[in-house]
Backbone as XML, in Angstrom:
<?xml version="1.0"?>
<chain id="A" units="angstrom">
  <residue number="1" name="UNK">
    <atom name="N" x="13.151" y="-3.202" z="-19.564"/>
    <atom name="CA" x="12.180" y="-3.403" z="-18.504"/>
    <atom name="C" x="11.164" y="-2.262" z="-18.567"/>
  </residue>
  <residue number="2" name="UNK">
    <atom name="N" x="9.821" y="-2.574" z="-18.740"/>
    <atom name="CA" x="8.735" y="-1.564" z="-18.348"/>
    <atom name="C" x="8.533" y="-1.360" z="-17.184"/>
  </residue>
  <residue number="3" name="UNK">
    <atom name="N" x="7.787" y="0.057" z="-16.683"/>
    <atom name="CA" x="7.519" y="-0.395" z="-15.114"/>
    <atom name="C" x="6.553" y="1.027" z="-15.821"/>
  </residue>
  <residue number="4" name="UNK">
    <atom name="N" x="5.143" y="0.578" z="-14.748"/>
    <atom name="CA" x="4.071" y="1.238" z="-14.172"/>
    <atom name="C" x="3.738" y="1.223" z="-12.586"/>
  </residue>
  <residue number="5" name="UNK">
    <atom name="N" x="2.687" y="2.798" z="-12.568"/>
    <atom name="CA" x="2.903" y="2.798" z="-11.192"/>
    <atom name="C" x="0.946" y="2.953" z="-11.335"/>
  </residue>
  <residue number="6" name="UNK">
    <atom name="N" x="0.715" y="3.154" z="-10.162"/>
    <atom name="CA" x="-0.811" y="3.707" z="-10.013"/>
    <atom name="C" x="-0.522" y="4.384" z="-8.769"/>
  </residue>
  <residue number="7" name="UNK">
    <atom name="N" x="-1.433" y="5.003" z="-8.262"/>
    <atom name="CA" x="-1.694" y="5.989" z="-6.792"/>
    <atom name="C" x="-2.943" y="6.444" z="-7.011"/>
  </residue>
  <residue number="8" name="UNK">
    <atom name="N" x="-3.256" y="5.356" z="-5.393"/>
    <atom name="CA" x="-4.970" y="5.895" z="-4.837"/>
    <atom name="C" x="-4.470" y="6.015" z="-3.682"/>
  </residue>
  <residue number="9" name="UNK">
    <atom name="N" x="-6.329" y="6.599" z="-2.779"/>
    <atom name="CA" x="-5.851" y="7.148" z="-1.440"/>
    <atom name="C" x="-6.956" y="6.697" z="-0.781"/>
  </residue>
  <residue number="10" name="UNK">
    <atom name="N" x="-6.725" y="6.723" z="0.665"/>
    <atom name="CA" x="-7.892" y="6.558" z="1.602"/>
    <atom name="C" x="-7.563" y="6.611" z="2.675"/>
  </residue>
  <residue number="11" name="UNK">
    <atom name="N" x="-8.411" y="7.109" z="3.664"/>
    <atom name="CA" x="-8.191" y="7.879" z="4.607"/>
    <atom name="C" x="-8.583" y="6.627" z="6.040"/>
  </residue>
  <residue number="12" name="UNK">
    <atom name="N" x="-7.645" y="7.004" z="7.007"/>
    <atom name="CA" x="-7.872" y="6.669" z="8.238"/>
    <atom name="C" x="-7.250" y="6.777" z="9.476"/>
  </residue>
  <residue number="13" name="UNK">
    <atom name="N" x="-7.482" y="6.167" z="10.534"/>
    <atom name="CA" x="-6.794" y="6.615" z="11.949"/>
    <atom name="C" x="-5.810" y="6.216" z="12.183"/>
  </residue>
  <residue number="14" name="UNK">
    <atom name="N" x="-4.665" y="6.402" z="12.660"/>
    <atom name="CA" x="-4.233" y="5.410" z="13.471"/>
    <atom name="C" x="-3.380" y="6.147" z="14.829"/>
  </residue>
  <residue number="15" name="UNK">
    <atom name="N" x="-2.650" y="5.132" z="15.114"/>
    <atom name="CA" x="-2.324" y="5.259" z="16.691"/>
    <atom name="C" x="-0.524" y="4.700" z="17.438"/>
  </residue>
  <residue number="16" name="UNK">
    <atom name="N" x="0.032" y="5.556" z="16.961"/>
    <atom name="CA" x="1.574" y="4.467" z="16.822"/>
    <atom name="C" x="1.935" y="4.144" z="18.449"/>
  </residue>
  <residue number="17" name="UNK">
    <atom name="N" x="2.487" y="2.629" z="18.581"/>
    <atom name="CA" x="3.087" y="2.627" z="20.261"/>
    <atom name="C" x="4.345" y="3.242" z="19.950"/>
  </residue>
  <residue number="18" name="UNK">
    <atom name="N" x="4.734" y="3.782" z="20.889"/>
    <atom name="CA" x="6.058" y="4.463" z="20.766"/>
    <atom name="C" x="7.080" y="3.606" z="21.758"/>
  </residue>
  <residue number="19" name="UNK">
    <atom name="N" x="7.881" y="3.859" z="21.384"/>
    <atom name="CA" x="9.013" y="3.091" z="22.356"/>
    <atom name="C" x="9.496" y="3.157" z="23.519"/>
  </residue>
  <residue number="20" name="UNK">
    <atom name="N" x="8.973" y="3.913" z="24.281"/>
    <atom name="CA" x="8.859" y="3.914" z="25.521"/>
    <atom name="C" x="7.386" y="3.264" z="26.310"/>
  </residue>
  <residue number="21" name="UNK">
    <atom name="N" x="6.812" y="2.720" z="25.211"/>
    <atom name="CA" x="5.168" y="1.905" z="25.494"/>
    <atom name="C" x="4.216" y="2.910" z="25.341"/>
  </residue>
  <residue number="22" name="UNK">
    <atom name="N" x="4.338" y="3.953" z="25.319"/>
    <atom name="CA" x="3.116" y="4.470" z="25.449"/>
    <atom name="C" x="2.654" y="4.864" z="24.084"/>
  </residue>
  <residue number="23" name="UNK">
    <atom name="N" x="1.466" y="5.513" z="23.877"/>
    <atom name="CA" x="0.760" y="5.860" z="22.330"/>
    <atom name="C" x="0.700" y="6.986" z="22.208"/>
  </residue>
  <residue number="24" name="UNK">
    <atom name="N" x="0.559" y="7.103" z="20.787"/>
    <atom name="CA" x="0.519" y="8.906" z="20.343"/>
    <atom name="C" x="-1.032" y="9.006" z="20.356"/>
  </residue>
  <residue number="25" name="UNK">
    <atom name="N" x="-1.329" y="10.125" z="20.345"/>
    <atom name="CA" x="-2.526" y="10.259" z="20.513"/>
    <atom name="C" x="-3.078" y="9.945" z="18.726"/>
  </residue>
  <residue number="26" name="UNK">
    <atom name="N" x="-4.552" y="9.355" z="19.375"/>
    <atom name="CA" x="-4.696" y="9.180" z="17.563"/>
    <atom name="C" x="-5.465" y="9.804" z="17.159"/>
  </residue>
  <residue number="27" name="UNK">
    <atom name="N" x="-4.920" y="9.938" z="15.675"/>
    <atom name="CA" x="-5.270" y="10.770" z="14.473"/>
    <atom name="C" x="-5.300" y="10.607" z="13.223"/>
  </residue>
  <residue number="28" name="UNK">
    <atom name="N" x="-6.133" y="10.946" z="12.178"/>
    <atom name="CA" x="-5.788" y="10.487" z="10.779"/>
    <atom name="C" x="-5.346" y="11.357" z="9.995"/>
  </residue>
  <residue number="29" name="UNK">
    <atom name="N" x="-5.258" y="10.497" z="8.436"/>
    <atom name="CA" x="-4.078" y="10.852" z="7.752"/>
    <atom name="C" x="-5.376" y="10.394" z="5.992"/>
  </residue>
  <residue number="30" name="UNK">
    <atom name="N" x="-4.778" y="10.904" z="5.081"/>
    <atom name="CA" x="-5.602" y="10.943" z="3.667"/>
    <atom name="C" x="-4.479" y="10.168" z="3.174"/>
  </residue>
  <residue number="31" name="UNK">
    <atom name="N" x="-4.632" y="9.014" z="3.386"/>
    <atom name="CA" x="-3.313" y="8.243" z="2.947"/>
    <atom name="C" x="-2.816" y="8.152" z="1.172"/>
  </residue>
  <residue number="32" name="UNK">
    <atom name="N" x="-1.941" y="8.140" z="0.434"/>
    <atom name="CA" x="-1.808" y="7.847" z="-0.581"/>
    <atom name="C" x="-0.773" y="7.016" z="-0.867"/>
  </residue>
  <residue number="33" name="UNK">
    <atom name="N" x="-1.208" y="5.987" z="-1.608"/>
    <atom name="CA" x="-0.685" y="4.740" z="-1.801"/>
    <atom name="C" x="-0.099" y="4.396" z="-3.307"/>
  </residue>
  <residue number="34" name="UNK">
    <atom name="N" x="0.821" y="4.207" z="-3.880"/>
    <atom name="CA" x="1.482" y="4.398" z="-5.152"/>
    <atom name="C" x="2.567" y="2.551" z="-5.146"/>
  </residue>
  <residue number="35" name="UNK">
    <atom name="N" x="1.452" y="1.467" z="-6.144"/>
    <atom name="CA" x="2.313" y="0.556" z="-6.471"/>
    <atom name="C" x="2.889" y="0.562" z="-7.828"/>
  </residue>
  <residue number="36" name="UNK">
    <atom name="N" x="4.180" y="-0.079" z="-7.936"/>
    <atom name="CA" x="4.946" y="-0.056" z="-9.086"/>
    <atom name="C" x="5.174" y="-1.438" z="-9.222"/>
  </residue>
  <residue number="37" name="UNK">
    <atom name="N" x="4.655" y="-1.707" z="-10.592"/>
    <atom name="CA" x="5.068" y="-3.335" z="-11.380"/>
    <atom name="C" x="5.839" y="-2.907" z="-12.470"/>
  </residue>
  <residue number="38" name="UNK">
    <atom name="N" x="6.916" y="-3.869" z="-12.910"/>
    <atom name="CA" x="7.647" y="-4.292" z="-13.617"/>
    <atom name="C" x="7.272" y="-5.580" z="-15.136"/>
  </residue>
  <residue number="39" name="UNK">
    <atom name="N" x="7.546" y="-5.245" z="-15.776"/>
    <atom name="CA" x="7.527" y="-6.475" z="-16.733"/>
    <atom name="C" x="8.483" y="-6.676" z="-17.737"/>
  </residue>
  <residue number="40" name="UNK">
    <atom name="N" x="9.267" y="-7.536" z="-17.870"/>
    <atom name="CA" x="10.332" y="-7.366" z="-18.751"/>
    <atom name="C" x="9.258" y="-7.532" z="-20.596"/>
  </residue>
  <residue number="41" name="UNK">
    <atom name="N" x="8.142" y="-7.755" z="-20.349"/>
    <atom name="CA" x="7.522" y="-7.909" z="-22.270"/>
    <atom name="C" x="6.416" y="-7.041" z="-22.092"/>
  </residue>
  <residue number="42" name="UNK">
    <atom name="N" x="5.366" y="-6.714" z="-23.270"/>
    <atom name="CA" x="4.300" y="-5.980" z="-23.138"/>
    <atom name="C" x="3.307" y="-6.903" z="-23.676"/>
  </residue>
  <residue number="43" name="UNK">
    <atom name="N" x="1.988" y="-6.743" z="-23.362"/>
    <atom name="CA" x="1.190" y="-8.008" z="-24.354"/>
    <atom name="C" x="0.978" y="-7.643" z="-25.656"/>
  </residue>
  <residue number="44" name="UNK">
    <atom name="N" x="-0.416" y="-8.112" z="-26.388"/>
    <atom name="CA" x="-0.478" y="-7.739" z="-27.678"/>
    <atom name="C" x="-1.274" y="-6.198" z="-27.342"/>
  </residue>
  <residue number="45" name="UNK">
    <atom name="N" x="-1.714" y="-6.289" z="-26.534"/>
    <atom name="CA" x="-1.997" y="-4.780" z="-26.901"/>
    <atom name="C" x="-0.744" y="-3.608" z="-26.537"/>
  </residue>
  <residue number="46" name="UNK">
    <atom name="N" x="0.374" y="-3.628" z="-26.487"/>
    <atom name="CA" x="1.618" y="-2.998" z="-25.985"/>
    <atom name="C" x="1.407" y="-2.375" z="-24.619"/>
  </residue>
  <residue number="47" name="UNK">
    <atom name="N" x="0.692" y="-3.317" z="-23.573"/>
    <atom name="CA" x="1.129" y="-3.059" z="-22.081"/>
    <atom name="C" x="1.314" y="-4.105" z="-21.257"/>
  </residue>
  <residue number="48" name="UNK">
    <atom name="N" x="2.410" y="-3.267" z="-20.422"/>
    <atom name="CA" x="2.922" y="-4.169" z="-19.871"/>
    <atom name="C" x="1.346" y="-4.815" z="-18.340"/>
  </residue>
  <residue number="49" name="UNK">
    <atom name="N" x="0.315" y="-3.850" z="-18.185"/>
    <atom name="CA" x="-0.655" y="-4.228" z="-17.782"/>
    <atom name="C" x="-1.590" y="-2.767" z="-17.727"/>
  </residue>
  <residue number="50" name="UNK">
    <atom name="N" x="-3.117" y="-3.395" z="-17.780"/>
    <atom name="CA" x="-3.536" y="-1.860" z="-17.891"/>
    <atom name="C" x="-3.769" y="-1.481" z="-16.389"/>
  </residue>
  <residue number="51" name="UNK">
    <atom name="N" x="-3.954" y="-0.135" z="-16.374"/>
    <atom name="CA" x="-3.202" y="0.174" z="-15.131"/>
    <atom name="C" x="-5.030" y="0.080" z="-14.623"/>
  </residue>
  <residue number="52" name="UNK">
    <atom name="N" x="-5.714" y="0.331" z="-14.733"/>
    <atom name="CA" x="-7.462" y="0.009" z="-14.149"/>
    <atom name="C" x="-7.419" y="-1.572" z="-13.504"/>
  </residue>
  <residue number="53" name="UNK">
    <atom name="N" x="-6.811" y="-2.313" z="-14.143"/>
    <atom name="CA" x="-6.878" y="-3.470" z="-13.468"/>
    <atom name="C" x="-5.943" y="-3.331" z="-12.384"/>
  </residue>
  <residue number="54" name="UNK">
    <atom name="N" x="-4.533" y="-2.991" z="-12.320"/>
    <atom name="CA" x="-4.116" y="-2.757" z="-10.891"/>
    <atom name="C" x="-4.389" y="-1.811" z="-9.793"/>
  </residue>
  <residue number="55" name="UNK">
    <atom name="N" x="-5.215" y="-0.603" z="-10.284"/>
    <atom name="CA" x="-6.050" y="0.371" z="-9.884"/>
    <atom name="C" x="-7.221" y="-0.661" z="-8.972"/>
  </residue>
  <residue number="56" name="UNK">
    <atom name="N" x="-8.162" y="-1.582" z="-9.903"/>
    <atom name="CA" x="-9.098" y="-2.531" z="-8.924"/>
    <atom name="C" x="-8.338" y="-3.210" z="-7.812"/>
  </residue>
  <residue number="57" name="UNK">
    <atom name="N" x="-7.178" y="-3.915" z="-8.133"/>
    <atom name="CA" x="-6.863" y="-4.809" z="-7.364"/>
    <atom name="C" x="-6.411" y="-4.083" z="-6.198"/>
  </residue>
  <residue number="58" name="UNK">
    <atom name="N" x="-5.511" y="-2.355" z="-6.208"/>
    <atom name="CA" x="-5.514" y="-2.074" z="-4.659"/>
    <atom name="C" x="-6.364" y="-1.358" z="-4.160"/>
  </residue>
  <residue number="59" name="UNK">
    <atom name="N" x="-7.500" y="-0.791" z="-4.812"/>
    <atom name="CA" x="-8.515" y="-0.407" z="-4.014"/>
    <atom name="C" x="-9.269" y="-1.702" z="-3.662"/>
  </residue>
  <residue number="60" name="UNK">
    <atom name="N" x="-9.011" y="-2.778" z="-3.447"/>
    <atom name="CA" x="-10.120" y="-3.565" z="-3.026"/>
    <atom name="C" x="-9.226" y="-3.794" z="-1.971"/>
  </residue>
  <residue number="61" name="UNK">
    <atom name="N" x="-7.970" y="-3.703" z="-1.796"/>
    <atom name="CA" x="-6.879" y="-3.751" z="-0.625"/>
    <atom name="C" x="-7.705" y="-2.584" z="0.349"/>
  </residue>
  <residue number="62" name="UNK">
    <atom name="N" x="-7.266" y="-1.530" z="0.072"/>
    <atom name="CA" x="-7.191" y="-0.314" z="0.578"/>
    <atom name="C" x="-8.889" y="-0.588" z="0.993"/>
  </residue>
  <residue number="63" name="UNK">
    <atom name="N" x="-9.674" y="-0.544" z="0.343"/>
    <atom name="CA" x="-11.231" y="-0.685" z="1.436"/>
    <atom name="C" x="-11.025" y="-1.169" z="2.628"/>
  </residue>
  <residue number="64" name="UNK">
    <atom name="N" x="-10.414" y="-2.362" z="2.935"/>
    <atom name="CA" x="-10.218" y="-2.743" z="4.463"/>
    <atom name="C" x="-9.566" y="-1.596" z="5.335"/>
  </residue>
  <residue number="65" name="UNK">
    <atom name="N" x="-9.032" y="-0.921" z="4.888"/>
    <atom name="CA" x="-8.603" y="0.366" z="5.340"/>
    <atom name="C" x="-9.126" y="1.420" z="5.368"/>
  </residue>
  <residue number="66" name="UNK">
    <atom name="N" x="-9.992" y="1.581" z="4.550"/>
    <atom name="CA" x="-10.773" y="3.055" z="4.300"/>
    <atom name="C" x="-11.447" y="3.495" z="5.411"/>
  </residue>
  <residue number="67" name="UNK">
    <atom name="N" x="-11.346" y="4.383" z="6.030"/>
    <atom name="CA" x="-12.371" y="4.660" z="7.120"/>
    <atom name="C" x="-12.591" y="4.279" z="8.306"/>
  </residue>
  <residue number="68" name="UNK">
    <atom name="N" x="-11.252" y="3.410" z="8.537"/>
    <atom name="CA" x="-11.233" y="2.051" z="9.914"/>
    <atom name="C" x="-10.050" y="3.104" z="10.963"/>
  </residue>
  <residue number="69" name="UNK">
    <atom name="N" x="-9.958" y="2.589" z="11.895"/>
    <atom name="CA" x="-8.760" y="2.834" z="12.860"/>
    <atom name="C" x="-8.042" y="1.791" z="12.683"/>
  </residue>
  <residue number="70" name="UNK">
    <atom name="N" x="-6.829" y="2.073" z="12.143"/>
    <atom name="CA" x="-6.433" y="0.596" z="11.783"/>
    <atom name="C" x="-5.922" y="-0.345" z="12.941"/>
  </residue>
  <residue number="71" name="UNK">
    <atom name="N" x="-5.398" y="0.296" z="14.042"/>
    <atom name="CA" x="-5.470" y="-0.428" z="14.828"/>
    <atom name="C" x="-6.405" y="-1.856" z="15.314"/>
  </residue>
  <residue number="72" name="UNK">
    <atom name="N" x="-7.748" y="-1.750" z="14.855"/>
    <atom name="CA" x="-8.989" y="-2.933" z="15.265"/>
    <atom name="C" x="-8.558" y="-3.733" z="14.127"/>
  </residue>
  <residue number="73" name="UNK">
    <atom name="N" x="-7.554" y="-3.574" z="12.548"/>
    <atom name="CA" x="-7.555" y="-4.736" z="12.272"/>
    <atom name="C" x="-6.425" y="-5.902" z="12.578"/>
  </residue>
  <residue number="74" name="UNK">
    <atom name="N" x="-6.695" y="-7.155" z="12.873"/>
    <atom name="CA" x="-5.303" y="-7.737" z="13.211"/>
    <atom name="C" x="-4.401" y="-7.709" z="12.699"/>
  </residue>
  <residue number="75" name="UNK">
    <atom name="N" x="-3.927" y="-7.511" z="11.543"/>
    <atom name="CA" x="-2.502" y="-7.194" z="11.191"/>
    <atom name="C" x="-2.013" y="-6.080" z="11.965"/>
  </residue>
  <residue number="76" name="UNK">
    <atom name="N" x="-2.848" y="-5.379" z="12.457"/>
    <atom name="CA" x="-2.178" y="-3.893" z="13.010"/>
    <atom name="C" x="-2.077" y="-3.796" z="14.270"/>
  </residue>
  <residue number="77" name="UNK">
    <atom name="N" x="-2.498" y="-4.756" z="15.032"/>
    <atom name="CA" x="-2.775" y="-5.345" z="16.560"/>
    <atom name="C" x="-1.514" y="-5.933" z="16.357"/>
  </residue>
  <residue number="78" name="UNK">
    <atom name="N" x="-1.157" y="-6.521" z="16.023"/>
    <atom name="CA" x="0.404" y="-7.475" z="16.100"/>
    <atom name="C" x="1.508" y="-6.563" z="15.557"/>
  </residue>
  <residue number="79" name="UNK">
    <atom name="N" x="1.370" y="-5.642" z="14.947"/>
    <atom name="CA" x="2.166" y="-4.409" z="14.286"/>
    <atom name="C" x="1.830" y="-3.321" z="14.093"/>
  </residue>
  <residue number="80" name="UNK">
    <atom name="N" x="2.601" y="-1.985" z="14.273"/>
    <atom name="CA" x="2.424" y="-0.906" z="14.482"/>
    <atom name="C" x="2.246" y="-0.543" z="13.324"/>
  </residue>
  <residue number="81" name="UNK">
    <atom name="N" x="0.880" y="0.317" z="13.635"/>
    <atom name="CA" x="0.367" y="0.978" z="12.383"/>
    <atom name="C" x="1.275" y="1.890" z="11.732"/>
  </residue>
  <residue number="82" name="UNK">
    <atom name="N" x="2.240" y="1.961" z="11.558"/>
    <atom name="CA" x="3.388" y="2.696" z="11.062"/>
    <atom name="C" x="2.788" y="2.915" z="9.375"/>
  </residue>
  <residue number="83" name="UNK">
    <atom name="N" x="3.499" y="4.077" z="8.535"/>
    <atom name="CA" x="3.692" y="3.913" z="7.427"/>
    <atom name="C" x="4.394" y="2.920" z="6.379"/>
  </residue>
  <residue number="84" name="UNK">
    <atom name="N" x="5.064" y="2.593" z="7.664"/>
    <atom name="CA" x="6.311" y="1.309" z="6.607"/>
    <atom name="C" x="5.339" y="0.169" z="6.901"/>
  </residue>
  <residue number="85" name="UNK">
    <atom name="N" x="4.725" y="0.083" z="8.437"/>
    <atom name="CA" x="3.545" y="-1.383" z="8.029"/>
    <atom name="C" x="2.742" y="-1.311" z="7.340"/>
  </residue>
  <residue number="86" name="UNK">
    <atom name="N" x="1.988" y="0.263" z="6.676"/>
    <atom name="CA" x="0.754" y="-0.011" z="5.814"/>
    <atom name="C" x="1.262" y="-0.351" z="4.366"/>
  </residue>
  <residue number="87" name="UNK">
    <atom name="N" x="2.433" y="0.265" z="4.500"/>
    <atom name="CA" x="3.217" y="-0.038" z="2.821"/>
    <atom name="C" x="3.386" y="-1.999" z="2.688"/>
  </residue>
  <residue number="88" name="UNK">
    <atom name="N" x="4.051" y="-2.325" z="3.588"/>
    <atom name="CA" x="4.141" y="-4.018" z="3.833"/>
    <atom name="C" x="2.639" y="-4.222" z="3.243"/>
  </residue>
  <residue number="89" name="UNK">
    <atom name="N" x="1.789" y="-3.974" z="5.035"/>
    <atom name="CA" x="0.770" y="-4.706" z="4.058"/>
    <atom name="C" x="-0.198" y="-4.686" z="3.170"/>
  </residue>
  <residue number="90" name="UNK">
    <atom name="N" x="-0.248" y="-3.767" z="2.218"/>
    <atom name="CA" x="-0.812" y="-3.497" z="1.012"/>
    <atom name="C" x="-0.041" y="-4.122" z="0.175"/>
  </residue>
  <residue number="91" name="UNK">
    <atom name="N" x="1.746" y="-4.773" z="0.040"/>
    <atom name="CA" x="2.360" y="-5.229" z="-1.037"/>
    <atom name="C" x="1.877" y="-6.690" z="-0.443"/>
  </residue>
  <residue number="92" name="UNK">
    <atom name="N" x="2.132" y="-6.761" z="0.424"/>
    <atom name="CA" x="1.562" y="-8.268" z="1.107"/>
    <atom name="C" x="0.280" y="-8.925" z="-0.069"/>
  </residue>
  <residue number="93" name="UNK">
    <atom name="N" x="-0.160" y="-8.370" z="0.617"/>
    <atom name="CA" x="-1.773" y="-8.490" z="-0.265"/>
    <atom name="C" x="-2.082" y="-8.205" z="-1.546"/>
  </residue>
  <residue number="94" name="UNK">
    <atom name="N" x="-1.203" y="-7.346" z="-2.264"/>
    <atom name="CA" x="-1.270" y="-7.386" z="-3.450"/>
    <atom name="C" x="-0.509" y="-7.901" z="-4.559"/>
  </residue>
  <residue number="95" name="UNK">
    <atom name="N" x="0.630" y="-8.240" z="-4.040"/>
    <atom name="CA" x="1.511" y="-9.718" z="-4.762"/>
    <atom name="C" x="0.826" y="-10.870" z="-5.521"/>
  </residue>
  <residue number="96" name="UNK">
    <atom name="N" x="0.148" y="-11.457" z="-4.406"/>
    <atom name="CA" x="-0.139" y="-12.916" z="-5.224"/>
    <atom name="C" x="-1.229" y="-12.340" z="-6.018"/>
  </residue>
  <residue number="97" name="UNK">
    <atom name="N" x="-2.008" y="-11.273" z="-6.101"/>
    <atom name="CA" x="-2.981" y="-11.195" z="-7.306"/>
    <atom name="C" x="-2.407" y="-11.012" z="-8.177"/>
  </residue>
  <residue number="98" name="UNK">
    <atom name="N" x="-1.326" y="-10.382" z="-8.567"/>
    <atom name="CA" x="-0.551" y="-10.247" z="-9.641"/>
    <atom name="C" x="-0.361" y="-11.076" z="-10.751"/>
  </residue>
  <residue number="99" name="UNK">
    <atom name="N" x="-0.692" y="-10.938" z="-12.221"/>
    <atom name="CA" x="0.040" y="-12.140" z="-12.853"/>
    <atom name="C" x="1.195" y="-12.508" z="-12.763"/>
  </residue>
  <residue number="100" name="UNK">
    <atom name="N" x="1.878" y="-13.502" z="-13.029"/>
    <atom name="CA" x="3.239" y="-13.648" z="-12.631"/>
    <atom name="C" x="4.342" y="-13.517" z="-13.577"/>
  </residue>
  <residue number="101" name="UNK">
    <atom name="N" x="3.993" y="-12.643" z="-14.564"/>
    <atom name="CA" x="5.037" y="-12.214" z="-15.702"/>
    <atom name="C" x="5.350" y="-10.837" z="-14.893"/>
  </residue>
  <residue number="102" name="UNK">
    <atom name="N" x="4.416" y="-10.524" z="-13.712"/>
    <atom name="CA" x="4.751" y="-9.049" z="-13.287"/>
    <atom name="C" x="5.821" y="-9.177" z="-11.995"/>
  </residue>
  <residue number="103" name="UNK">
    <atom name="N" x="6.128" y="-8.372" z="-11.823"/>
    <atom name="CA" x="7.042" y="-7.999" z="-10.582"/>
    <atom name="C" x="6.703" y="-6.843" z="-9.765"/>
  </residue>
  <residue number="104" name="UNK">
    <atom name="N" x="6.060" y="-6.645" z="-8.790"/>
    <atom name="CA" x="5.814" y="-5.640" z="-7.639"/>
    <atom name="C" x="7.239" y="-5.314" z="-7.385"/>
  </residue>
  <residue number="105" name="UNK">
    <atom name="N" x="7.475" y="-4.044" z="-7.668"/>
    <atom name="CA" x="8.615" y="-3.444" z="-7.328"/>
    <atom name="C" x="8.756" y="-3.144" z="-6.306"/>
  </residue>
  <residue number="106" name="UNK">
    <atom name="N" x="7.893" y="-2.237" z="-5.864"/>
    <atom name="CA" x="7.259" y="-1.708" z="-4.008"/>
    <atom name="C" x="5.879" y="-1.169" z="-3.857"/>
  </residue>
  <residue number="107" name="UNK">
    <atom name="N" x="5.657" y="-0.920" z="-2.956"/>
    <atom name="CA" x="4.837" y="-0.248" z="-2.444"/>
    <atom name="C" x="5.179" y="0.934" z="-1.437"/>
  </residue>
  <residue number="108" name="UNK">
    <atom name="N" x="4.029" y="2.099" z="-1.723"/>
    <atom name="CA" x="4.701" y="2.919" z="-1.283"/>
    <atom name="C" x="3.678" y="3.992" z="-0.457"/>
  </residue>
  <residue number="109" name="UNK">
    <atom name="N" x="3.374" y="4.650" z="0.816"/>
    <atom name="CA" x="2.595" y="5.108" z="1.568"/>
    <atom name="C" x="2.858" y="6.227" z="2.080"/>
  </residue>
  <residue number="110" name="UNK">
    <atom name="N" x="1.771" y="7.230" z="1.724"/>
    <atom name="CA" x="2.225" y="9.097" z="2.457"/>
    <atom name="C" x="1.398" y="9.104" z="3.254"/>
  </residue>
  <residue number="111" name="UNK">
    <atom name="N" x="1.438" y="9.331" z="4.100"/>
    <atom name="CA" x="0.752" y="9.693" z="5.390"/>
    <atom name="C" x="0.577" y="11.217" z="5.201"/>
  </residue>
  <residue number="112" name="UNK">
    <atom name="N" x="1.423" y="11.854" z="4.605"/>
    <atom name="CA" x="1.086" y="13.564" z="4.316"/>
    <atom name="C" x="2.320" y="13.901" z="3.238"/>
  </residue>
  <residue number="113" name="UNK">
    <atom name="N" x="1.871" y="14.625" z="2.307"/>
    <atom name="CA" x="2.809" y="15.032" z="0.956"/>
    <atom name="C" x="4.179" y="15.173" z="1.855"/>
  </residue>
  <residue number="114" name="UNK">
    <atom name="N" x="5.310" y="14.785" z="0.910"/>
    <atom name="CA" x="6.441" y="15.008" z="1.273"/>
    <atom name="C" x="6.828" y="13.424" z="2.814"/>
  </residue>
  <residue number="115" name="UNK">
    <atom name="N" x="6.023" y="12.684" z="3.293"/>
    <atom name="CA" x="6.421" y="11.904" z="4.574"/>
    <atom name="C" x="6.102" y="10.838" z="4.182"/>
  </residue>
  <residue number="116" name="UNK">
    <atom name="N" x="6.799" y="9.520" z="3.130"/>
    <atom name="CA" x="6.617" y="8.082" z="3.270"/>
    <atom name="C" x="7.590" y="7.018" z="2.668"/>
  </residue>
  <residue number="117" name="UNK">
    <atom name="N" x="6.851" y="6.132" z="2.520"/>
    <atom name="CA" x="7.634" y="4.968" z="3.562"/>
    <atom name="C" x="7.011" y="4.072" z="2.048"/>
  </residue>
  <residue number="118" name="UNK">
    <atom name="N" x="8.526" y="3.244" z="1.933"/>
    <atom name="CA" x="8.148" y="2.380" z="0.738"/>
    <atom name="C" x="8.858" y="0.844" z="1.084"/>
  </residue>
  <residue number="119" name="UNK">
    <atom name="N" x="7.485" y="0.117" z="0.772"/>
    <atom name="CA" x="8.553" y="-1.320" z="1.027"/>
    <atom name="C" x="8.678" y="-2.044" z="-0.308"/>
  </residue>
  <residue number="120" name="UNK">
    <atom name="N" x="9.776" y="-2.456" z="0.040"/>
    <atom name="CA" x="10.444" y="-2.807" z="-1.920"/>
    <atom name="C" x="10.875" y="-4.685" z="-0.527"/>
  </residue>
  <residue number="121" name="UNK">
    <atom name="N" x="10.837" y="-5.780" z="-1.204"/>
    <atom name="CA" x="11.645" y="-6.809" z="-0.440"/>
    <atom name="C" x="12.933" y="-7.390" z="-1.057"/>
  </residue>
</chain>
């Protein structure tokens, strides 16, 4: 099995409800985001994918994010902007672009070196 990863970043607000209802005060974070695909073959050029093309496909994710409070977008209105939800939904969204010889292993989100949250399903 091959596996590649990529890691980009982008920065934004957010605002967690806490469990007693109330909110943390909000603040941002220089997020960095690290997906890992799998392929059990390599093509003819010996990769299993080049990593610029999965590099495009989650920065065009991550723009909806760049610079936003994520709270205003609806996925994040129905779910807490948590690290484990931005990890969800960046694999969310970046699955079906995938060719399908690949396998998204996880996705994975730092909110600050050393603090994150990876969703593998």
């Amino acid at each position: 099995m091959y596996t590649i990863s990529v890691e980009t970043h982008f920065w934004a607000l957010h605002q967690l409800r806490l469990a007693d209802g109330s909110n943390e005060p909000t603040h941002g974070h220089n997020w960095a985001v690290t997906a890992q695909v799998s392929a059990k073959r390599l093509d003819s050029m010996g990769l299993a994918i080049d990593f610029g093309r999965i590099r495009v496909l989650l920065n065009r994710i991550i723009a909806q994010l760049h610079n936003e409070s994520l709270e205003k977008l609806d996925y994040f209105r129905r779910n807490n902007p948590s690290a484990e939800n931005v990890a969800k939904y960046v694999f969310d969204q970046l699955r079906p672009q995938l060719p399908k010889y690949l396998k998204l292993d996880f996705v994975q989100v730092a909110e600050h070196p050393g603090c994150a949250a990876k969703y593998a399903p």
